[in-house]
PAKOLPA-287237 format. One record per atom (N, C-alpha, C): z, y, x; residue in one letter; atom name; residue number from 1. Coordinates in pm, whole numbers, plus 50000, padded with zeros to 5 digits. Layout:
// residues N
+-------+-------+-------+------+------+-------+
!    zz !    yy !    xx ! dopa ! zami ! marvo !
+-------+-------+-------+------+------+-------+
!     Z !     Y !     X !    a !   CA !   NUM !
...
+-------+-------+-------+------+------+-------+
//
This chain:
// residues 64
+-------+-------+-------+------+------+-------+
!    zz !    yy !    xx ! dopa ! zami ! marvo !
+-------+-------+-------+------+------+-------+
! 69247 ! 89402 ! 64894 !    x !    N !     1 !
! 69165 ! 89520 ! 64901 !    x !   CA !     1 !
! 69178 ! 89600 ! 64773 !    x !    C !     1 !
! 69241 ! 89681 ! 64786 !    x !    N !     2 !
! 69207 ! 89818 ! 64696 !    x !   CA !     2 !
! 69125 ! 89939 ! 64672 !    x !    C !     2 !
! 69059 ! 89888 ! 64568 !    x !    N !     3 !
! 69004 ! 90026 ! 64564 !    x !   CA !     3 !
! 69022 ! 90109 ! 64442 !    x !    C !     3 !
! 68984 ! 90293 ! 64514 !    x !    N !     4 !
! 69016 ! 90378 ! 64498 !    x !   CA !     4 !
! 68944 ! 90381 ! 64331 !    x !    C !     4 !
! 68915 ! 90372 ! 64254 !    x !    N !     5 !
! 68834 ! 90376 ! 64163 !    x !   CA !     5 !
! 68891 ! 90486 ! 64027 !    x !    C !     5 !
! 68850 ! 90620 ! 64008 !    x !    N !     6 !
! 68896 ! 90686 ! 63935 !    x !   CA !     6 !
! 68800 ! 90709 ! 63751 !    x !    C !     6 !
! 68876 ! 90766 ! 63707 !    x !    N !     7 !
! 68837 ! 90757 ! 63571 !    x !   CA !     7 !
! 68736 ! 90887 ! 63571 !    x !    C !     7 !
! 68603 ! 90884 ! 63537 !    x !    N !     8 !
! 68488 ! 90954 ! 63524 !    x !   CA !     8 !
! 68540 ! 91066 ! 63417 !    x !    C !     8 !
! 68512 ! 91208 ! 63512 !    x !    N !     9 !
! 68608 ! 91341 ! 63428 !    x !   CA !     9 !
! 68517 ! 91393 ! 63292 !    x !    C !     9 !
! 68598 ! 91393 ! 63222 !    x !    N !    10 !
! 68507 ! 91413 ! 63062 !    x !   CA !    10 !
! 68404 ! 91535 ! 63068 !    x !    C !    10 !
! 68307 ! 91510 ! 62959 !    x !    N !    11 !
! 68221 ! 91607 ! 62987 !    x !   CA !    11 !
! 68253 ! 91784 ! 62960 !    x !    C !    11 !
! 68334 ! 91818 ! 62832 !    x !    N !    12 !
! 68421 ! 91953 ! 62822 !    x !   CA !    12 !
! 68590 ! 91914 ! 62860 !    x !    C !    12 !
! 68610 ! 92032 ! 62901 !    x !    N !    13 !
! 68747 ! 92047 ! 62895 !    x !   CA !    13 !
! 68813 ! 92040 ! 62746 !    x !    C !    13 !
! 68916 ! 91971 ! 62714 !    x !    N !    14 !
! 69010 ! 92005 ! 62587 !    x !   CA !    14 !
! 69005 ! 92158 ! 62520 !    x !    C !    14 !
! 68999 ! 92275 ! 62581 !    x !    N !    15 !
! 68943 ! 92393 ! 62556 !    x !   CA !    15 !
! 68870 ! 92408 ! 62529 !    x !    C !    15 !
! 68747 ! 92390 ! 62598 !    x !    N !    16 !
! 68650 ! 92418 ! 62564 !    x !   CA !    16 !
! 68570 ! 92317 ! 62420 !    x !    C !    16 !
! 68627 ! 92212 ! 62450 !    x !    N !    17 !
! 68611 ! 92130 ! 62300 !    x !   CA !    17 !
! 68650 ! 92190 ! 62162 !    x !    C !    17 !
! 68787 ! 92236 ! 62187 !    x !    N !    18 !
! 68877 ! 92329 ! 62085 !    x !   CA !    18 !
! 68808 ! 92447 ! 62014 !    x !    C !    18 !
! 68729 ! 92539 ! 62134 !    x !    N !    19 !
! 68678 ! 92652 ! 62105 !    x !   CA !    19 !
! 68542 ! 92587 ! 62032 !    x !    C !    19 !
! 68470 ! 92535 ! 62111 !    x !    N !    20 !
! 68347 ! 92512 ! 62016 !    x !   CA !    20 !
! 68344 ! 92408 ! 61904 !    x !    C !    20 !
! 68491 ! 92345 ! 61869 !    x !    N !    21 !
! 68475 ! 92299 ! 61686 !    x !   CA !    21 !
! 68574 ! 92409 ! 61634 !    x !    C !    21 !
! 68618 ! 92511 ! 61687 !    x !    N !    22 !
! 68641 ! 92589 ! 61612 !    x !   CA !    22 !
! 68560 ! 92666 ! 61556 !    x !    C !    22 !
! 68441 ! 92690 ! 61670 !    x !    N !    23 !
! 68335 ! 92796 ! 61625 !    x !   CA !    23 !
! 68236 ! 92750 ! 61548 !    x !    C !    23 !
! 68219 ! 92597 ! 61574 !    x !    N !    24 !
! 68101 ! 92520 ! 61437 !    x !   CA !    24 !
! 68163 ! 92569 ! 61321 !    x !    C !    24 !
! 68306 ! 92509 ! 61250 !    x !    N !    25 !
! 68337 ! 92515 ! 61178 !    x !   CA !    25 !
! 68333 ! 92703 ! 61086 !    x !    C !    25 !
! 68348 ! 92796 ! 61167 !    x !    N !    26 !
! 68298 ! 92891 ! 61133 !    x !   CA !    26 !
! 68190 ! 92927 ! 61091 !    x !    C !    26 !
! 68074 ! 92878 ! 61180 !    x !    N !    27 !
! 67963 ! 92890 ! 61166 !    x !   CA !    27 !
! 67886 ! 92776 ! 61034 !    x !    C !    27 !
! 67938 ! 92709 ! 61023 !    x !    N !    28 !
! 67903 ! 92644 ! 60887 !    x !   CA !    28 !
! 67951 ! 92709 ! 60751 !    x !    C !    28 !
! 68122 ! 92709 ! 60744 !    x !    N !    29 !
! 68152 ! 92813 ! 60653 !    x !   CA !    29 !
! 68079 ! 92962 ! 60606 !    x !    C !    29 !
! 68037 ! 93026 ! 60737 !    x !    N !    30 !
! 67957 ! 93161 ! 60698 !    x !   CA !    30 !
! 67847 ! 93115 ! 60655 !    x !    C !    30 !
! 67714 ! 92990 ! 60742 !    x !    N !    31 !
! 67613 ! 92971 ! 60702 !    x !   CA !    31 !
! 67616 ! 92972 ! 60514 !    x !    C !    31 !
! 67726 ! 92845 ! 60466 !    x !    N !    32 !
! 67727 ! 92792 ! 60395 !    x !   CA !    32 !
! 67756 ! 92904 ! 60266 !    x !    C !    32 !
! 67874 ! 92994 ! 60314 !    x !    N !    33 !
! 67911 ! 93111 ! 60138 !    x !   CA !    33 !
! 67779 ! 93219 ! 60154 !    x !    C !    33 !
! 67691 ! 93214 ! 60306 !    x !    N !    34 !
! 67579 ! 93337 ! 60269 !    x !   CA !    34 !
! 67460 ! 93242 ! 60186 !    x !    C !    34 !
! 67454 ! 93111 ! 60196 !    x !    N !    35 !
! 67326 ! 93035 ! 60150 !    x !   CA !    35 !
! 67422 ! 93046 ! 59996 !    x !    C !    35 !
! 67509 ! 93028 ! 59966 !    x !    N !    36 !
! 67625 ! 93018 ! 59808 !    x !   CA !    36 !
! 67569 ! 93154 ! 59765 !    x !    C !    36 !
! 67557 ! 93263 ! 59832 !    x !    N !    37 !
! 67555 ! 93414 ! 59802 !    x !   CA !    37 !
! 67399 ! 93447 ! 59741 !    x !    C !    37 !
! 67351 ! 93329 ! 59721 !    x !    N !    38 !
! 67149 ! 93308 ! 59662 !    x !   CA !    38 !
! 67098 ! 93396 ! 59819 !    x !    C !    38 !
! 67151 ! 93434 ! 59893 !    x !    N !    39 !
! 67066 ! 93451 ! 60025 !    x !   CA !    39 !
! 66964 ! 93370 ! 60051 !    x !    C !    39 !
! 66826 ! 93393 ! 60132 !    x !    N !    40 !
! 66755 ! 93344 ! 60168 !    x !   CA !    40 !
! 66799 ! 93195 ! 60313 !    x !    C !    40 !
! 66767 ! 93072 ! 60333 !    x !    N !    41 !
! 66811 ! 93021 ! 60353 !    x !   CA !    41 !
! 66802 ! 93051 ! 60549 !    x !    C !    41 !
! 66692 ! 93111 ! 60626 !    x !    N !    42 !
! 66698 ! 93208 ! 60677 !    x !   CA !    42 !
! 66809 ! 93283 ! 60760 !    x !    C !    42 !
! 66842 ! 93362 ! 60629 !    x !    N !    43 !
! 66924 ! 93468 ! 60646 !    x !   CA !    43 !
! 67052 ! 93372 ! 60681 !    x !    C !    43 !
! 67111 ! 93288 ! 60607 !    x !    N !    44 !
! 67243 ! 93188 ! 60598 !    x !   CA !    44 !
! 67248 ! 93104 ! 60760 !    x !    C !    44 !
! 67135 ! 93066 ! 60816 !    x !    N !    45 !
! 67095 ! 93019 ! 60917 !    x !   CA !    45 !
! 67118 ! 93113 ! 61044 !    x !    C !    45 !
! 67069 ! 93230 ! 61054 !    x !    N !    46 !
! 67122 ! 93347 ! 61133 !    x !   CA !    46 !
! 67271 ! 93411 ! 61091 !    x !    C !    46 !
! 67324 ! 93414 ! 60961 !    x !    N !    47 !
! 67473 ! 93449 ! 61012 !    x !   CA !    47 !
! 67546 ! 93300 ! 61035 !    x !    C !    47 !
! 67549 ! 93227 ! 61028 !    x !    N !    48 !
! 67573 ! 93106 ! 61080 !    x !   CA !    48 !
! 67586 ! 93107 ! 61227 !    x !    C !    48 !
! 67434 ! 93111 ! 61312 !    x !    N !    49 !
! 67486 ! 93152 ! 61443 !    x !   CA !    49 !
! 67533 ! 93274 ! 61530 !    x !    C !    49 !
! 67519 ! 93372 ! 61414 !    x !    N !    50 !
! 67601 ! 93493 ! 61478 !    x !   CA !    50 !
! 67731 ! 93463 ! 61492 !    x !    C !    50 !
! 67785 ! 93381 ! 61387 !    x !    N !    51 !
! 67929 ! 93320 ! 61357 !    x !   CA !    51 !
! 67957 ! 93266 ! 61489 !    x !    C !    51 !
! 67906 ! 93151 ! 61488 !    x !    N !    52 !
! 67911 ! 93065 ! 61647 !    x !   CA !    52 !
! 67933 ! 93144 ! 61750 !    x !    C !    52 !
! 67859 ! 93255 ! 61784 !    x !    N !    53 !
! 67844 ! 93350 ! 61873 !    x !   CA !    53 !
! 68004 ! 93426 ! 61901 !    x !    C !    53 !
! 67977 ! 93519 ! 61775 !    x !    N !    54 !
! 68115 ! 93546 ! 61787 !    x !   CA !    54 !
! 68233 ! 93492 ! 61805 !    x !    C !    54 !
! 68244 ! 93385 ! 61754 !    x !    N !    55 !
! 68358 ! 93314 ! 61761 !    x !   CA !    55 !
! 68405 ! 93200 ! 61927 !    x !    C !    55 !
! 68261 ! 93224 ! 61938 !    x !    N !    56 !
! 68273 ! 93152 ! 62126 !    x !   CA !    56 !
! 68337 ! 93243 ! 62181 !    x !    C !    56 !
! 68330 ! 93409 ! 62164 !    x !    N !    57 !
! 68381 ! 93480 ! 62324 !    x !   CA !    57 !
! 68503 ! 93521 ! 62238 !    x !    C !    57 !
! 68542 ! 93513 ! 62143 !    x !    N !    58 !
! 68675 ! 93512 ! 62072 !    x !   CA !    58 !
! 68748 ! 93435 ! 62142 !    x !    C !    58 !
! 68733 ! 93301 ! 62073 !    x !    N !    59 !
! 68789 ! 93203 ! 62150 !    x !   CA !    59 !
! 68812 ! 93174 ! 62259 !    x !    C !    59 !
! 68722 ! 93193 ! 62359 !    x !    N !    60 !
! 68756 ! 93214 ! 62510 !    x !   CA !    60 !
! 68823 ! 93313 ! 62564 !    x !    C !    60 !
! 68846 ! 93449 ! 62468 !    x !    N !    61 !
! 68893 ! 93508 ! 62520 !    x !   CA !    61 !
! 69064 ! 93519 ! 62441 !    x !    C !    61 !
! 69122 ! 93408 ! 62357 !    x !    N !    62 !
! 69228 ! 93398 ! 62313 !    x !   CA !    62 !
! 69289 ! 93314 ! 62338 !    x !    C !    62 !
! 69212 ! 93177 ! 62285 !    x !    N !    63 !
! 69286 ! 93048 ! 62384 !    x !   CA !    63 !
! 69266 ! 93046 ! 62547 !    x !    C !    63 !
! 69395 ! 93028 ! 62572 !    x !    N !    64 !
! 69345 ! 92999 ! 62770 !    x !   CA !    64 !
! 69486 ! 92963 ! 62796 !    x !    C !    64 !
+-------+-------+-------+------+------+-------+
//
C-alpha cells in the first residue's frame, strides 16, 4: 500500500521571502541612520516603516 503523502507547501513563496528580507533590511538601515541623525526615536520608527512600505511594492513590482 502506497500512499500518496506530499510535502506540506511552505508558508511564503521564495519571492515573496526575498522581497520582504529585502525590505526589513531597508527598513532597519533607514530606521537606524534617522535614530544616528539625533532624530526623535518616533520619527526613526516611522521612516523605518515607510521604508518597508516602499520597498514591498518596489520589490514586487521588480522581482517576478
Amino acid at each position: 500500500m502506497e500512499r500518496n503523502v506530499r510535502a506540506p507547501e511552505p508558508l511564503l513563496s521564495l519571492r515573496a521571502a526575498v522581497v520582504f528580507l529585502i525590505s526589513l533590511q531597508t527598513a532597519v538601515a533607514a530606521g537606524f541612520l534617522t535614530y544616528a541623525a539625533h532624530s526623535p526615536l518616533a520619527t526613526a520608527v516611522l521612516a523605518g516603516g515607510a521604508a518597508f512600505g516602499v520597498t514591498v511594492a518596489f520589490g514586487h513590482s521588480i522581482i517576478g
